[in-house]
N, C-alpha and C positions, 0 to 999 in steps of 0.2 A: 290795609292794616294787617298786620302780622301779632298772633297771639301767641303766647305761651303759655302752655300748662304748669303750673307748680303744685305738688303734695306739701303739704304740712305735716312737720318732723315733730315739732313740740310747740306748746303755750306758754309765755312766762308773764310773771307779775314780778314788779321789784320796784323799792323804794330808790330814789335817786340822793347821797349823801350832799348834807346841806354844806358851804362854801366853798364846793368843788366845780367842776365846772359839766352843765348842765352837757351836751355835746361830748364831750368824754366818757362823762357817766353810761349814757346809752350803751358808747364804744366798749365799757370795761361789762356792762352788763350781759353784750355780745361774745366778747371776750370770755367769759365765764360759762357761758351757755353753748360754747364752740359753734355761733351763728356767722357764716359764711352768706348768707342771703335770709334776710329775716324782712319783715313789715311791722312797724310800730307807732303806737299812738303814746300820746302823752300830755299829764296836763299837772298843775302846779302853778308855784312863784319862784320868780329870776328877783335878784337886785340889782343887775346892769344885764346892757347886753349888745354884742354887736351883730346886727341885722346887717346883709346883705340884698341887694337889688340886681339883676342883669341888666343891664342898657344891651335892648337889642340892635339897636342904631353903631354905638361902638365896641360893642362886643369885647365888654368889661365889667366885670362886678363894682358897684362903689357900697360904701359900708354905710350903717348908719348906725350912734353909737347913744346909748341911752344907758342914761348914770343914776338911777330911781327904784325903786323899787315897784314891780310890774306882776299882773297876773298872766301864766301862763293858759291862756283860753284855748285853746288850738294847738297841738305838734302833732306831727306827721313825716312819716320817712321813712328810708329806708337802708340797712345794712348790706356792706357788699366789702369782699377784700380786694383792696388796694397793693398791686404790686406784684410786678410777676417775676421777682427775683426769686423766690423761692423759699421767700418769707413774708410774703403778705399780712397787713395789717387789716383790721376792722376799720371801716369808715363808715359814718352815720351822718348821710345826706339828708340834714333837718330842716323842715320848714316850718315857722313856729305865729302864733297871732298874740302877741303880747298887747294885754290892756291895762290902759293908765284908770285910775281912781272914777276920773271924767266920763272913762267909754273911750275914749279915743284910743287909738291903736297901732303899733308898729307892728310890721308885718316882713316877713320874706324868710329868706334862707338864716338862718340861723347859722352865724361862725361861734360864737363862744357868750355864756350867760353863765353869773352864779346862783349855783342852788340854791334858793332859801327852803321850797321842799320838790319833791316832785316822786310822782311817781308811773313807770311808764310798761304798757302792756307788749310785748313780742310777742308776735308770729314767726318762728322759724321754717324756714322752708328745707325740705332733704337735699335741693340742691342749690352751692352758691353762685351767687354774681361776681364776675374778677372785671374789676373798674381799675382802667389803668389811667394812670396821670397824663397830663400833656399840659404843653406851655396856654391854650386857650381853658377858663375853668368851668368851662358849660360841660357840664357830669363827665367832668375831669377824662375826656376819650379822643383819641386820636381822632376817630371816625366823626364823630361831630364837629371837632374842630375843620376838619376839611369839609364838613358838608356845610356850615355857614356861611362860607365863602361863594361855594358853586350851586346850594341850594339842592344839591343831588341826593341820590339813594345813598344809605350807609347805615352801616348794623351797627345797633348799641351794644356795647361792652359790657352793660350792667345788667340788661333784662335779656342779651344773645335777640333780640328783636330786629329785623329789618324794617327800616323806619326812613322814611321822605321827607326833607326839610322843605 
């Protein structure tokens, strides 16, 4: 296992705007905060939202899509810029436990929900994560996409980690 040290740059607290979209929000929060590598928790209500799952077997996300309105029990994630053109964007790699009325619960990566409120705490780090894209979307890195295949060594693009699949 391969560790890495990170300092903490700043704290924030901030309210997430209601019928926006909860996943952007974070993005623009980052945005506003100039967090290039941040950790953040979050919790609130969606009134839709599309969850994502990994199939490790085929090695493809499928969505799962809930049109309700939902408690946000659980998010977690974290901030890294996307893109090494020389304009890197914020991306907020979300994973969220939304619960129904019942107790029952949809669960995984969060691609996109609407605010009904939320509000979510960063941890900004002094130094950022550069997550780059690739055609495979397991934390969107070259290096992972070819290590699923051969199951070999290869260094994560978001945390700089050398990591063994």
């Amino acid at each position: 296992m391969q560790v890495r040290e990170v300092d903490t740059a700043a704290e924030y607290v901030a309210t997430l705007q209601a019928g926006e979209d909860w996943r952007a929000e974070i993005e623009t929060v980052a945005e506003a905060v100039g967090a290039d590598g941040a950790w953040f928790t979050a919790v609130g209500g969606v009134r839709d939202a599309e969850v994502w799952f990994y199939d490790q077997e085929d090695l493809q996300y499928g969505p799962t899509y809930v049109d309700e309105p939902m408690e946000v029990a659980s998010c977690i994630g974290n901030v890294a810029a996307v893109g090494t053109d020389g304009d890197p964007v914020r991306y907020a790699h979300t994973h969220a436990v939304l619960a129904r009325p019942d107790g029952s619960v949809v669960a995984g990566h969060l691609n996109r929900a609407t605010v009904f409120v939320g509000e979510v705490y960063m941890k900004v780090f002094d130094e950022g994560f550069d997550r780059k894209r690739a055609a495979t979307p397991v934390l969107d890195t070259d290096a992972w996409a070819s290590a699923t295949d051969d199951r070999s060594a290869f260094r994560d693009e978001v945390t700089g980690l050398d990591l063994r699949r």
